[in-house]
N, CA, C and O of each residue as an XYZ file, in Angstrom:
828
protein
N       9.644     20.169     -5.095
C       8.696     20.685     -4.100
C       7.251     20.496     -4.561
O       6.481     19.967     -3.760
N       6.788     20.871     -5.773
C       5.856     20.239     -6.681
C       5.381     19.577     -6.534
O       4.170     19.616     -6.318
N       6.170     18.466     -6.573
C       5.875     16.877     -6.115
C       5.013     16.358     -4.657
O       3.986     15.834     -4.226
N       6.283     16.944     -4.324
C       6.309     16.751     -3.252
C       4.534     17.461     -2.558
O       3.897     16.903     -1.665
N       4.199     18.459     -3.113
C       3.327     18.917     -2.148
C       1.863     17.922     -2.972
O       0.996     17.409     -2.264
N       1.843     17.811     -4.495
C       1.209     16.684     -4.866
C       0.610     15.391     -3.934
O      -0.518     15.158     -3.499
N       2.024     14.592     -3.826
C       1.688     13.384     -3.175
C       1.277     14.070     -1.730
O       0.398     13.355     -1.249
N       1.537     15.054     -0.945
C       0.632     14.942      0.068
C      -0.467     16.033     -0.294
O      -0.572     16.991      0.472
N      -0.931     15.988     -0.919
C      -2.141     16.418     -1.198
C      -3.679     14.993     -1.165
O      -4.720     14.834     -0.526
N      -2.723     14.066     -2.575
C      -3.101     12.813     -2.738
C      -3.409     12.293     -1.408
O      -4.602     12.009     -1.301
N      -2.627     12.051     -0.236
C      -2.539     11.138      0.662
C      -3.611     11.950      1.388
O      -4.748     11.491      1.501
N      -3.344     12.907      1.784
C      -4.598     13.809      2.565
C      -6.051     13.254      2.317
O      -6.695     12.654      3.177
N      -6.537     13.553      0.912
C      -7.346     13.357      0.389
C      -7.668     11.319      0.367
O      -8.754     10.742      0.306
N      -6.693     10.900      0.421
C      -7.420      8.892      0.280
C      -7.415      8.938      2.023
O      -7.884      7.939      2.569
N      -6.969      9.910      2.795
C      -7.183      9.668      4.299
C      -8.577     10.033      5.061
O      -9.169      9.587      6.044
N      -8.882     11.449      3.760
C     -10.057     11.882      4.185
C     -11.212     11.201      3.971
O     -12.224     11.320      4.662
N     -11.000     10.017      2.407
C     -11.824      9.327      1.876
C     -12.077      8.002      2.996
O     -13.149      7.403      2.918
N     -11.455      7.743      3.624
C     -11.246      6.571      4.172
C     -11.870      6.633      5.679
O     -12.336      5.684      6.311
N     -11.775      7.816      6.037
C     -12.362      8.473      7.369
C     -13.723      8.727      7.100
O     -14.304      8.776      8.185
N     -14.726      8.964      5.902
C     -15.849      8.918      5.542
C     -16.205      7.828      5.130
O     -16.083      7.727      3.909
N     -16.658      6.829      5.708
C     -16.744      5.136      5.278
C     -17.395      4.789      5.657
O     -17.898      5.364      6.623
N     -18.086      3.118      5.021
C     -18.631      2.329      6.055
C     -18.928      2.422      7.656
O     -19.833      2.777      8.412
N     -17.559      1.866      7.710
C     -17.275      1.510      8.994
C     -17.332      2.802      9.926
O     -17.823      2.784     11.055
N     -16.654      4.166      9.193
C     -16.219      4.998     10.472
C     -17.539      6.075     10.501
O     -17.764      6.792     11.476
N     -18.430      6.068      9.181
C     -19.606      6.817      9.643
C     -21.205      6.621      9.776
O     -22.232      7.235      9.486
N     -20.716      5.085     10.548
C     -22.368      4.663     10.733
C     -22.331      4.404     12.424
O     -22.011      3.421     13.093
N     -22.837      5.831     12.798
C     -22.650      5.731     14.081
C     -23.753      5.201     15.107
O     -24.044      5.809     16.137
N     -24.462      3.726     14.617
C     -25.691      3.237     15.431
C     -25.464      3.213     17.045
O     -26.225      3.295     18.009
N     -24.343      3.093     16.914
C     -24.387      3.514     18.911
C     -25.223      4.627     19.853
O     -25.544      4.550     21.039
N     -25.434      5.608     18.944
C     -26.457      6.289     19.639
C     -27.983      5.863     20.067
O     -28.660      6.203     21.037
N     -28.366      4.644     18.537
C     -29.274      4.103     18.920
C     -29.577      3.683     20.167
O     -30.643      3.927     20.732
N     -28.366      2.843     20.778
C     -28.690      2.077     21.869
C     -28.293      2.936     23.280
O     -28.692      2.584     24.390
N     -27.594      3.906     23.086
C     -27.271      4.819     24.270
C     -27.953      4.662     25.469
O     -27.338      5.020     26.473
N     -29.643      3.986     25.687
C     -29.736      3.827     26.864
C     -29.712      2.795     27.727
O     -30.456      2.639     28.695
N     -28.392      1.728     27.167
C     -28.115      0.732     27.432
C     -26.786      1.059     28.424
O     -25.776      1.532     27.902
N     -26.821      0.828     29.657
C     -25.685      1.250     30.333
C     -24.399      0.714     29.586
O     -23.595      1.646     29.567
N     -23.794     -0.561     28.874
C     -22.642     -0.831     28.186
C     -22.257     -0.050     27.055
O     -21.131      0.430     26.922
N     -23.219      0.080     26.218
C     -23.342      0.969     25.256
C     -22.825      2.655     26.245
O     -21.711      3.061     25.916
N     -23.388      3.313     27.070
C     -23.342      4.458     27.242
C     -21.733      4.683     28.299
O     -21.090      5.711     28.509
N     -21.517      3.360     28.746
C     -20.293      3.249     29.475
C     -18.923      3.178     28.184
O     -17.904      3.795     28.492
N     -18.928      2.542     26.982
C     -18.114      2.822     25.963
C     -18.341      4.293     24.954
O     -17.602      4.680     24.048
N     -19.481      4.863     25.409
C     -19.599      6.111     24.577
C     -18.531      7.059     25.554
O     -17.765      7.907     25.095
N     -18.708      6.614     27.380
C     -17.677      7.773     28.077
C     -16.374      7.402     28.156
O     -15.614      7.916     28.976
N     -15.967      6.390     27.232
C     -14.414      5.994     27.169
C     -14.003      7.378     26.733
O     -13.306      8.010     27.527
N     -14.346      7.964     25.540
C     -13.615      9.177     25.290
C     -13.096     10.149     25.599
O     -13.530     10.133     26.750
N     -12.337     11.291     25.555
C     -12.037     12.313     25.896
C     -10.179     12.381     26.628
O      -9.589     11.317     26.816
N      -9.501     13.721     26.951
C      -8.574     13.810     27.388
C      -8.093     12.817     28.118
O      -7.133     12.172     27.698
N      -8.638     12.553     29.241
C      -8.793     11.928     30.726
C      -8.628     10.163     29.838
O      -7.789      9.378     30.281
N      -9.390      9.817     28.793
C      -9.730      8.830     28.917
C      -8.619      7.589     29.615
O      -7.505      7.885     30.050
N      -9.103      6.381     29.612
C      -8.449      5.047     30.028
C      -7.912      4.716     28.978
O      -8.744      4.726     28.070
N      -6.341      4.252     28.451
C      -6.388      3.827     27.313
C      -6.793      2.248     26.896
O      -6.635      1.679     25.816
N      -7.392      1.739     28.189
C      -7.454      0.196     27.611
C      -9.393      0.035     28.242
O     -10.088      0.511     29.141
N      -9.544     -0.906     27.121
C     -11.250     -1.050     27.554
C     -11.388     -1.935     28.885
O     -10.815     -2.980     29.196
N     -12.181     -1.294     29.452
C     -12.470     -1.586     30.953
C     -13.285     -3.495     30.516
O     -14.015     -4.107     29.737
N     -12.345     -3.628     31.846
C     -12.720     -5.490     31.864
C     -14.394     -5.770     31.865
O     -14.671     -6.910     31.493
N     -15.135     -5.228     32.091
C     -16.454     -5.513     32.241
C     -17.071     -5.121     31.191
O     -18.201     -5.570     30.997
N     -16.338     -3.942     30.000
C     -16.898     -4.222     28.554
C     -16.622     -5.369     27.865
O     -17.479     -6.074     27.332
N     -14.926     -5.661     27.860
C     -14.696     -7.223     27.616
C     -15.225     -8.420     28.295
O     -14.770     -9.417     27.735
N     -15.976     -8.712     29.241
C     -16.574     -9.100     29.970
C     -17.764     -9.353     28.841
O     -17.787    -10.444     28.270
N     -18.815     -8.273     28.502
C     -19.798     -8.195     27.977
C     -19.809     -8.749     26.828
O     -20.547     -9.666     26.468
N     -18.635     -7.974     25.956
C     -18.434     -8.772     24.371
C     -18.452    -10.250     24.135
O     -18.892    -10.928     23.207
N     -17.732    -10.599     25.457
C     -17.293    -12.380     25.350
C     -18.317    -12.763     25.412
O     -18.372    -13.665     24.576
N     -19.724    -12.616     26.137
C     -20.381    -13.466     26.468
C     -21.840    -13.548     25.494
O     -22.706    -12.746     25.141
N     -21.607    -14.735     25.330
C     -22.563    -15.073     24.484
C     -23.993    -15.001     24.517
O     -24.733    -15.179     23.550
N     -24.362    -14.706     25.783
C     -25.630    -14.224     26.211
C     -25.762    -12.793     25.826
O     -26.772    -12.611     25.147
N     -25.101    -11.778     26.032
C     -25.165    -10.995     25.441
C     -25.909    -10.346     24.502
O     -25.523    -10.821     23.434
N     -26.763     -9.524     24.280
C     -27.550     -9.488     22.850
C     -26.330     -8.868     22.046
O     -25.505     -8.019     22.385
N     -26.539     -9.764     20.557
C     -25.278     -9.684     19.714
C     -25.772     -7.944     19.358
O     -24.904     -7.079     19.479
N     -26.669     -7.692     19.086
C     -27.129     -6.315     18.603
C     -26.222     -5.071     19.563
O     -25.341     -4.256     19.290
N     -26.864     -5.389     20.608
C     -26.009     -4.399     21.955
C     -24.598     -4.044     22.048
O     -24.063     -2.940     22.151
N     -23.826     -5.919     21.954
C     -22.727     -6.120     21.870
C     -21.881     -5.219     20.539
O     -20.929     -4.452     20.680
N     -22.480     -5.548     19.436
C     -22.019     -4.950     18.271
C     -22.276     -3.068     18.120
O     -21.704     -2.390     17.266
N     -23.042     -2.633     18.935
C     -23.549     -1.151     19.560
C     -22.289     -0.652     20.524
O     -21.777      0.466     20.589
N     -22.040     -1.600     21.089
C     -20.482     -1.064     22.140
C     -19.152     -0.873     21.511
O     -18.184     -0.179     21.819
N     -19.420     -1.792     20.420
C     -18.273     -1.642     19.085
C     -18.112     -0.521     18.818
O     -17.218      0.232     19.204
N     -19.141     -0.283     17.995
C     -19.167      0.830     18.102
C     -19.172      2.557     18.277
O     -18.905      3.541     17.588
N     -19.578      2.295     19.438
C     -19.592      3.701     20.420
C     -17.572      3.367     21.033
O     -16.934      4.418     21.104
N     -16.913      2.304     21.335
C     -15.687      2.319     21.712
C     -15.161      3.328     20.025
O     -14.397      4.292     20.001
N     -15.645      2.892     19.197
C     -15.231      3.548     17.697
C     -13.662      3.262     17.091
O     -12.870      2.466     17.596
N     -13.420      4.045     15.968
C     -12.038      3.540     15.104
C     -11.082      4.479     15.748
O      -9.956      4.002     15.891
N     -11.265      5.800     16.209
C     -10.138      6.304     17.004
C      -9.854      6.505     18.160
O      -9.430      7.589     18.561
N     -10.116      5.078     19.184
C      -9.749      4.965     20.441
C      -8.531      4.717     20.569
O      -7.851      3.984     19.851
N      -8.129      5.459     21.705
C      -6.389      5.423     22.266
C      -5.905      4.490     22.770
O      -6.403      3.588     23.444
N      -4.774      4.712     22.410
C      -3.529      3.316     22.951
C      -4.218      2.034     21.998
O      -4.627      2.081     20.838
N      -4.171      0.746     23.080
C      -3.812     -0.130     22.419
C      -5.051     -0.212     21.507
O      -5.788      0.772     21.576
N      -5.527     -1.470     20.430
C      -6.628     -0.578     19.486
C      -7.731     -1.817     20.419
O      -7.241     -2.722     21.094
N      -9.142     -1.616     20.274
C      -9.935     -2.580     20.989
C      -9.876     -3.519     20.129
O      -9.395     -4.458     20.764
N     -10.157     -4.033     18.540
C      -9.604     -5.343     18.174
C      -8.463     -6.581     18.948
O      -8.642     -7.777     19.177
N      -7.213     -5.639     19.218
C      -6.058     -5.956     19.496
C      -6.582     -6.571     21.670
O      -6.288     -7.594     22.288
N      -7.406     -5.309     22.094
C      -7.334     -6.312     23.703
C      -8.440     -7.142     23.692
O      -8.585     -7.955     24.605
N      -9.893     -6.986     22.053
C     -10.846     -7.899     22.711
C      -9.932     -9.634     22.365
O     -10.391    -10.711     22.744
N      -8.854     -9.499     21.730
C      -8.526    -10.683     20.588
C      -7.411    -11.196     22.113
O      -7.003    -12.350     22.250
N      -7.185    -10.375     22.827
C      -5.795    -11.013     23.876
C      -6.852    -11.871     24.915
O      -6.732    -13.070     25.166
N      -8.099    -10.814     25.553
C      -8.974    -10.922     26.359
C      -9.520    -12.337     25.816
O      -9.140    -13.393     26.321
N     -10.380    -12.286     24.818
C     -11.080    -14.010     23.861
C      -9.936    -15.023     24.193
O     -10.271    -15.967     24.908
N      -8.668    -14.970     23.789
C      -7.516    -15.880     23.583
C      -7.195    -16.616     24.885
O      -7.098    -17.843     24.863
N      -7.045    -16.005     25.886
C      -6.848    -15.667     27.617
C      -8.164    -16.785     27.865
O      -8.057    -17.827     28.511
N      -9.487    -16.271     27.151
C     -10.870    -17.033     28.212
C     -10.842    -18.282     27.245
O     -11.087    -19.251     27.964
N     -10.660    -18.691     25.977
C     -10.874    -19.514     25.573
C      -9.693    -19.964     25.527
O      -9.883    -20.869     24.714
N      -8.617    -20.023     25.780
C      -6.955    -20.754     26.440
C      -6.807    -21.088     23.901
O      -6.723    -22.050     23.138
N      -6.838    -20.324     23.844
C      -6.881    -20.540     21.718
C      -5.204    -19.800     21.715
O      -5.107    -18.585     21.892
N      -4.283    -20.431     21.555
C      -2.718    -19.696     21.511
C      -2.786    -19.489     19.757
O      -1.682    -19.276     19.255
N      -3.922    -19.529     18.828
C      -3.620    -19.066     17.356
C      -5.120    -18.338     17.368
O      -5.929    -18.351     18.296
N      -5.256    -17.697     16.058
C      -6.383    -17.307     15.628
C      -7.245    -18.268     15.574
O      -8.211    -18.326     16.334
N      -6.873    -19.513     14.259
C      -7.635    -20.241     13.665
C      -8.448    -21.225     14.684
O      -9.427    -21.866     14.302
N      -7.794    -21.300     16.421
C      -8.082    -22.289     17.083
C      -9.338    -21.327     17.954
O     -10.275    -21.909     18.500
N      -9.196    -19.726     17.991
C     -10.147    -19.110     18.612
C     -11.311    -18.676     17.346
O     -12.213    -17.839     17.341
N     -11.070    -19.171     16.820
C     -12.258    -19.202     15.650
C     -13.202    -19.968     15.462
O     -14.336    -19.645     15.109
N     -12.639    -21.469     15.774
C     -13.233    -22.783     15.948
C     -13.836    -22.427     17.310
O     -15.028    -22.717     17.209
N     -13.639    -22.020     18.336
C     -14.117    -22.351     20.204
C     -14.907    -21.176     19.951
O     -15.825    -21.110     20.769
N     -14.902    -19.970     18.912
C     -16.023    -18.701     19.184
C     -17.741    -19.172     18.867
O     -17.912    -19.772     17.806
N     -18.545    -19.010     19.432
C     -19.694    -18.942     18.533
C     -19.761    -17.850     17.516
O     -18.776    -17.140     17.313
N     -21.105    -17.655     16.743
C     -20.787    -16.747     15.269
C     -21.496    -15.922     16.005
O     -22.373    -15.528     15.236
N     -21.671    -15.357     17.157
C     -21.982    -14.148     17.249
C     -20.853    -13.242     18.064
O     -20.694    -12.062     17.750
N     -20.200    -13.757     18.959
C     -19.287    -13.391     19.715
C     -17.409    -13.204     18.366
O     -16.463    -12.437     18.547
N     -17.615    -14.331     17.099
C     -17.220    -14.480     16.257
C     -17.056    -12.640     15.535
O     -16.082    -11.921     15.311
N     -18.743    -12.442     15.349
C     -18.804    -11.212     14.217
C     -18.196    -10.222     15.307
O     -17.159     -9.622     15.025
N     -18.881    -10.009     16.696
C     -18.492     -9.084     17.523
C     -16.695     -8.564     17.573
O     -16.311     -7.410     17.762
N     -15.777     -9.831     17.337
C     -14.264     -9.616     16.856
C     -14.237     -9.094     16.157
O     -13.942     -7.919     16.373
N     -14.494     -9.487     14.866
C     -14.864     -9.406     13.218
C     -14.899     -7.978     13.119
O     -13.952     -7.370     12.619
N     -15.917     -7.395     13.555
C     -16.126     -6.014     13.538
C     -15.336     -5.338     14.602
O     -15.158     -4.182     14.217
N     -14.707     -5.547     15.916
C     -13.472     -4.520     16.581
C     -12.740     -4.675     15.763
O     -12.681     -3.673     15.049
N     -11.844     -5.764     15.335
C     -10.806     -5.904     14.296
C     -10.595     -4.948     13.148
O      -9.534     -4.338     13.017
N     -11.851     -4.791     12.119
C     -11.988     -4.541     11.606
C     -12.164     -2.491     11.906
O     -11.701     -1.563     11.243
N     -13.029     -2.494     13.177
C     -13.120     -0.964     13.130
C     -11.501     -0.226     13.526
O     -10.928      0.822     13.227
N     -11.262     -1.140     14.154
C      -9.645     -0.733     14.735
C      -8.588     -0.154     13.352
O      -8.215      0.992     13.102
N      -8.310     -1.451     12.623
C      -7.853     -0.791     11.334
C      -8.386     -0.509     10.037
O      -7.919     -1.139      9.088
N      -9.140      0.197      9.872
C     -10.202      0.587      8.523
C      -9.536      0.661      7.458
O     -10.017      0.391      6.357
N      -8.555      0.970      7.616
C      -7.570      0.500      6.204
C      -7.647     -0.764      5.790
O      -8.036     -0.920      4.633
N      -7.420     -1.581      6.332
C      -7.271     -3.052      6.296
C      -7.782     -4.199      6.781
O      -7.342     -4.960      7.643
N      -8.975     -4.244      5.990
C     -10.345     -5.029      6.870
C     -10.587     -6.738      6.356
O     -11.408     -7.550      6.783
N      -9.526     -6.899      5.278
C      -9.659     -8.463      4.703
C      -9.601     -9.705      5.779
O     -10.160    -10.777      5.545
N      -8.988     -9.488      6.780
C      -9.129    -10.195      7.710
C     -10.201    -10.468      8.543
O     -10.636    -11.504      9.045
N     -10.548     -9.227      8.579
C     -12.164     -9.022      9.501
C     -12.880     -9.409      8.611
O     -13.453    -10.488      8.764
N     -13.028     -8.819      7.674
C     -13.845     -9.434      6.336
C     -14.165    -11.318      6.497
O     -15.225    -11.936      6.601
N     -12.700    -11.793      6.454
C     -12.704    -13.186      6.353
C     -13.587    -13.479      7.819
O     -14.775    -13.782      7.708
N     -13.011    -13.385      9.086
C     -13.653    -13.563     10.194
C     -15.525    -13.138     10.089
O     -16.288    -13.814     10.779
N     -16.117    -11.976      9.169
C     -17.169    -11.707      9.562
C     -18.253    -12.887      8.818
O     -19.409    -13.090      9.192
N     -17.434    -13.705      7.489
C     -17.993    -14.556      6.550
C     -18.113    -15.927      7.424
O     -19.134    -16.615      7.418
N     -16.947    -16.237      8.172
C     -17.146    -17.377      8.638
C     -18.042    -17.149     10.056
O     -18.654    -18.206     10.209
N     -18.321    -16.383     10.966
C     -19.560    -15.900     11.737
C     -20.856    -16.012     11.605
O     -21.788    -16.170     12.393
N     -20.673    -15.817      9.590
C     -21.963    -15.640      8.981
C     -22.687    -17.361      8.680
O     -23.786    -17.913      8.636
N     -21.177    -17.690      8.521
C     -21.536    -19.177      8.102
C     -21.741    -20.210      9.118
O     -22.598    -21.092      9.174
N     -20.660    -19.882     10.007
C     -20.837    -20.884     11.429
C     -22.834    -20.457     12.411
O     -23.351    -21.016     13.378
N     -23.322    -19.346     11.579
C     -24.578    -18.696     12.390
C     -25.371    -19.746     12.032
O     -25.177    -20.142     10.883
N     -26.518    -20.533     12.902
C     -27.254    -21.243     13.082
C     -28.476    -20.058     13.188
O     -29.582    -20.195     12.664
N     -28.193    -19.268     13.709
C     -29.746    -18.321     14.168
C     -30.560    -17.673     12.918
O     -31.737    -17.319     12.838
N     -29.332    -17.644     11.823
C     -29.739    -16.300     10.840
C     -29.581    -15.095     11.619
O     -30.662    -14.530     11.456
N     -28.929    -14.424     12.311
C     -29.145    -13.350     13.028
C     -29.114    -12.100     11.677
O     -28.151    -12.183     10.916
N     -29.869    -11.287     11.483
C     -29.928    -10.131     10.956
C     -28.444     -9.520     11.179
O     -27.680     -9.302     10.238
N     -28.098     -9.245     12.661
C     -26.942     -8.037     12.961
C     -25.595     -8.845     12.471
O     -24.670     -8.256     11.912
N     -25.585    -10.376     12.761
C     -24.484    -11.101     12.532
C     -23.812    -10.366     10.679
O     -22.824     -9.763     10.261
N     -25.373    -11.041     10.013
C     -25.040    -10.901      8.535
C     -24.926     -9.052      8.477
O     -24.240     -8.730      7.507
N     -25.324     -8.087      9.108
C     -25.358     -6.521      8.521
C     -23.699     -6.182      8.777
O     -22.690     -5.714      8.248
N     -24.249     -6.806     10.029
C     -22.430     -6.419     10.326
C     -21.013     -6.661      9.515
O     -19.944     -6.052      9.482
N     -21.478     -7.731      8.940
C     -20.367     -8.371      7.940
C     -20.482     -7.666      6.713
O     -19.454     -7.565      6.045
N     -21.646     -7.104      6.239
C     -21.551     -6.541      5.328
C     -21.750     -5.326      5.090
O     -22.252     -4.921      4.041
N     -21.332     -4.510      6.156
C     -20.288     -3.312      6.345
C     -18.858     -3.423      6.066
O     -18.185     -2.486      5.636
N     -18.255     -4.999      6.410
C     -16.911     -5.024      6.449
C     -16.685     -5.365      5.237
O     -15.497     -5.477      4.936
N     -17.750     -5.643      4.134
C     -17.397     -5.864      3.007
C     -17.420     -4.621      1.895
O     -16.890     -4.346      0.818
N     -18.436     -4.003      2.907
C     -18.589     -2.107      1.665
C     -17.144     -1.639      2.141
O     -16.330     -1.485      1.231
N     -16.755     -1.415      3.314
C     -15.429     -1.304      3.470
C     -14.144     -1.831      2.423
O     -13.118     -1.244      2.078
N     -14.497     -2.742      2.196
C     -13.683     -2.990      1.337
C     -13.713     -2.840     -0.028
O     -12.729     -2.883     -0.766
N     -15.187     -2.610     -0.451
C     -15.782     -2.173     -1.636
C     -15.503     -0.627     -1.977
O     -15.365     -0.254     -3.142
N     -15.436      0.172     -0.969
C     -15.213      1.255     -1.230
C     -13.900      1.624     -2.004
O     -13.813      2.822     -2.275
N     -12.902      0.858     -2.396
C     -11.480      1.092     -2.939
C     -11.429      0.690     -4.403
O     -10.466      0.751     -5.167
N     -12.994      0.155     -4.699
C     -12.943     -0.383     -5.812
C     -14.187     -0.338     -6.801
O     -14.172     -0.378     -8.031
N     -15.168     -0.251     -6.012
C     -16.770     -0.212     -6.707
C     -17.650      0.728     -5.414
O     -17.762      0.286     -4.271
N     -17.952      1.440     -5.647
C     -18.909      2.217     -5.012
C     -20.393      1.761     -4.925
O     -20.902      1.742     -3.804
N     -21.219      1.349     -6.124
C     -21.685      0.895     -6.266
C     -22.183     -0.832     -5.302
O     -23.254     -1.304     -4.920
N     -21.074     -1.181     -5.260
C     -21.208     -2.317     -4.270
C     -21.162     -2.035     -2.948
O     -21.500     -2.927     -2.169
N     -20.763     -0.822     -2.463
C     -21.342     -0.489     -1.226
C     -22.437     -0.407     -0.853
O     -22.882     -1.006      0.126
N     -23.139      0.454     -1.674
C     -24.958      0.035     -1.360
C     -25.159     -1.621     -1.586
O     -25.605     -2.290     -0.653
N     -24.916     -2.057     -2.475
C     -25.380     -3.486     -2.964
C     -25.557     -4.559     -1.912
O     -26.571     -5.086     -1.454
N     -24.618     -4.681     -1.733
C     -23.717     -5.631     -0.530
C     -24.833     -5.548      0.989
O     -25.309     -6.522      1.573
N     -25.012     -4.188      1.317
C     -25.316     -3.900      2.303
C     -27.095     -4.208      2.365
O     -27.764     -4.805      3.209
N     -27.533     -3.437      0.936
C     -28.950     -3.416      0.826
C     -29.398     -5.173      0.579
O     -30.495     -5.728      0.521
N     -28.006     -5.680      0.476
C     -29.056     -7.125     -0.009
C     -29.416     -7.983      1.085
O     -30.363     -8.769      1.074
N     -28.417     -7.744      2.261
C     -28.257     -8.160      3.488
C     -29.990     -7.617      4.068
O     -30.861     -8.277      4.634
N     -29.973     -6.013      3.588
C     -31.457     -5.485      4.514
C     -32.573     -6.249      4.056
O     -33.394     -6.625      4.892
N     -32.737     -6.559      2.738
C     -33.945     -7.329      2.298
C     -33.846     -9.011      2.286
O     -34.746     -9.788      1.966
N     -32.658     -9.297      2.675
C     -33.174    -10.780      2.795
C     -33.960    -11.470      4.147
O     -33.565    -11.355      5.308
N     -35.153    -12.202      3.706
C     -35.791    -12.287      4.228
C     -36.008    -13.367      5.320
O     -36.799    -13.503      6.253
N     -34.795    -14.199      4.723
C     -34.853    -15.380      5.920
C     -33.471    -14.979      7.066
O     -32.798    -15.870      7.583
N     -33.259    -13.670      7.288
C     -32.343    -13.719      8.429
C     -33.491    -13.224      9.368
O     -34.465    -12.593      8.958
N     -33.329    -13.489     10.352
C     -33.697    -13.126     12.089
C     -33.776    -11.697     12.355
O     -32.592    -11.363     12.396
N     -34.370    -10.830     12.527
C     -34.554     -9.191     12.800
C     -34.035     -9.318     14.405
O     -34.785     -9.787     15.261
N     -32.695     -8.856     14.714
C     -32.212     -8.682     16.230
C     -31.966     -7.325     16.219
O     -31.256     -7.035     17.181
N     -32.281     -6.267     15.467
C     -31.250     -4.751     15.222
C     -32.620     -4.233     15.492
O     -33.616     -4.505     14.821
N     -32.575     -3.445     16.556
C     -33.516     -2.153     16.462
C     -33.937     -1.073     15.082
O     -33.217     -0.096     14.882
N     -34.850     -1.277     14.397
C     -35.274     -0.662     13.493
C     -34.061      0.860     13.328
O     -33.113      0.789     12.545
N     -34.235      1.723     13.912
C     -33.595      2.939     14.187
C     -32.085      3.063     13.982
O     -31.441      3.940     13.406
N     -31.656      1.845     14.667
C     -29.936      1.715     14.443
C     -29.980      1.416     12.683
O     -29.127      2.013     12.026
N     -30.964      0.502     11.935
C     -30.658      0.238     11.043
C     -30.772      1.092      9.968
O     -30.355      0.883      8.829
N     -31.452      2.224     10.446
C     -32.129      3.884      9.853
C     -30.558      4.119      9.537
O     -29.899      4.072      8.499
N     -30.232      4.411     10.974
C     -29.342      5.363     10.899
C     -27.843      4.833      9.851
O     -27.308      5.644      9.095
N     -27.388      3.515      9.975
C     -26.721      2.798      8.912
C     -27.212      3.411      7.531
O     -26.483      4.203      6.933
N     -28.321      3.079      7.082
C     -28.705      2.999      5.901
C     -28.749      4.361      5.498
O     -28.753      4.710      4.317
N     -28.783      5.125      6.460
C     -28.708      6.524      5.725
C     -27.483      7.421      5.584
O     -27.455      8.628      5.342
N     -26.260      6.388      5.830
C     -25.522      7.169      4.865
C     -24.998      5.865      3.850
O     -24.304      6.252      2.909
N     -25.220      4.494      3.912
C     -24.985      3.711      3.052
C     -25.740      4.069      1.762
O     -25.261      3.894      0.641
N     -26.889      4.554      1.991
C     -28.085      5.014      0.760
C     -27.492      6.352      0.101
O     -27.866      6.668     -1.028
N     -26.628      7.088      0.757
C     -25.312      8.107     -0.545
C     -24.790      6.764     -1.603
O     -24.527      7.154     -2.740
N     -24.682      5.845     -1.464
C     -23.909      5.159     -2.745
C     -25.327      4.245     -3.198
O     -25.571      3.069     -2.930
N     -25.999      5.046     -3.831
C     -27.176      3.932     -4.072
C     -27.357      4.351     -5.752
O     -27.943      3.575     -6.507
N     -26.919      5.361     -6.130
C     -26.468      5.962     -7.661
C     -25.503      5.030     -8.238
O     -25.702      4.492     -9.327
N     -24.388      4.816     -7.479
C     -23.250      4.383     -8.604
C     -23.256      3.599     -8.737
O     -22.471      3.105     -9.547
C-alpha cells in the first residue's frame, strides 16, 4: 500500500510539473483577444462547448494570408485541454483534406513555414507530453522560413523548452531568450504577447 500510494504521489506530482510549462502556461492569447478569431477560440470553452473546432477557425489557420502571429494566438486561446478530438489531430485531417498530402512528410513539403509552425505548435499543444514531433515540424518551419518571422522562430522555441524542461531547466530560458535577442528575425509578435511569454519563461533564468 506504501508503494503503492508512493508511485501515485510521484505521478501526481510529474503531472502537475508538466501542466506548469512552456507550452501550457504562456497564455499570449489574451494579448490578441480583440481579434474576433482569437476571441471566437477563447468561447470554444465551457460545459456547452463544440467538441470539434469550428470550420472557419480551420479556415483561418490554413491560410497563409493569415497573420502567422494571430494565427499562432488562436492556438492558443483553443489551448492543451480542449475536448474531444485534440485540435492538432482536426487541424492535421483539415491541412491533409486542402492540400490532397495522404502522409505527413508530403504535407510538410506543400505547407509554407508559417502555416507549417501554426501545426507545429497545435500538435504540439495538444500533447505536451510528447512534443518531439512538433519539435521536428517547428525546426523545419524555421528552416523552410524565407521571412525570418520572429513568431515562426519563438514559437518553435517554446516547443523546444518543452522539451527542455525534462532535462535542463536552464535551457528553458536559454533556448527561448536566444530566439528574443536575435536580431536578424522579423518582429511580427505584438510586444505584449511577448511580455507575457517571457514572464513566466524568465522563472527559469537562475538555473
Amino acid at each position: 500500500m506504501k508503494r503503492l500510494f508512493t508511485a501515485l504521489l510521484l505521478t501526481l506530482s510529474w503531472a502537475l510539473m508538466w501542466a506548469d510549462s512552456p507550452l501550457t502556461s504562456t497564455d499570449f492569447a489574451e494579448n490578441y483577444k480583440d481579434h474576433p478569431m482569437v476571441q471566437m477560440a477563447l468561447n470554444l470553452h465551457g460545459d456547452d462547448a463544440d467538441p470539434y473546432v469550428p470550420v472557419s477557425i480551420l479556415d483561418f489557420l490554413a491560410n497563409k494570408k493569415s497573420p502567422i502571429d494571430v494565427r499562432l494566438a488562436v492556438i492558443n486561446a483553443i489551448s492543451w485541454n480542449f475536448e474531444g478530438k485534440s485540435s492538432g489531430e482536426q487541424l492535421y485531417e483539415y491541412l491533409s483534406k486542402r492540400y490532397k498530402a495522404k502522409t505527413t512528410d508530403k504535407l510538410v513539403k506543400k505547407l509554407d513555414a508559417g502555416t507549417l509552425a501554426v501545426y507545429a505548435y497545435a500538435k504540439a499543444m495538444s500533447d505536451y507530453f510528447d512534443v518531439k514531433e512538433a519539435q521536428e515540424l517547428g525546426h523545419k518551419a524555421v528552416k523552410k522560413d524565407k521571412s525570418k518571422s520572429f513568431s515562426v522562430a519563438f514559437i518553435t522555441s517554446l516547443i523546444d523548452a518543452q522539451v527542455y524542461l525534462d532535462s535542463d531547466w536552464g535551457m528553458v530560458y536559454k533556448v527561448v531568450n536566444n530566439v528574443l535577442h536575435d536580431g536578424s528575425l522579423h518582429l511580427d509578435m505584438r510586444q505584449d504577447a511577448i511580455d507575457s511569454v517571457m514572464e513566466y519563461i524568465n522563472e527559469y533564468k537562475g538555473y
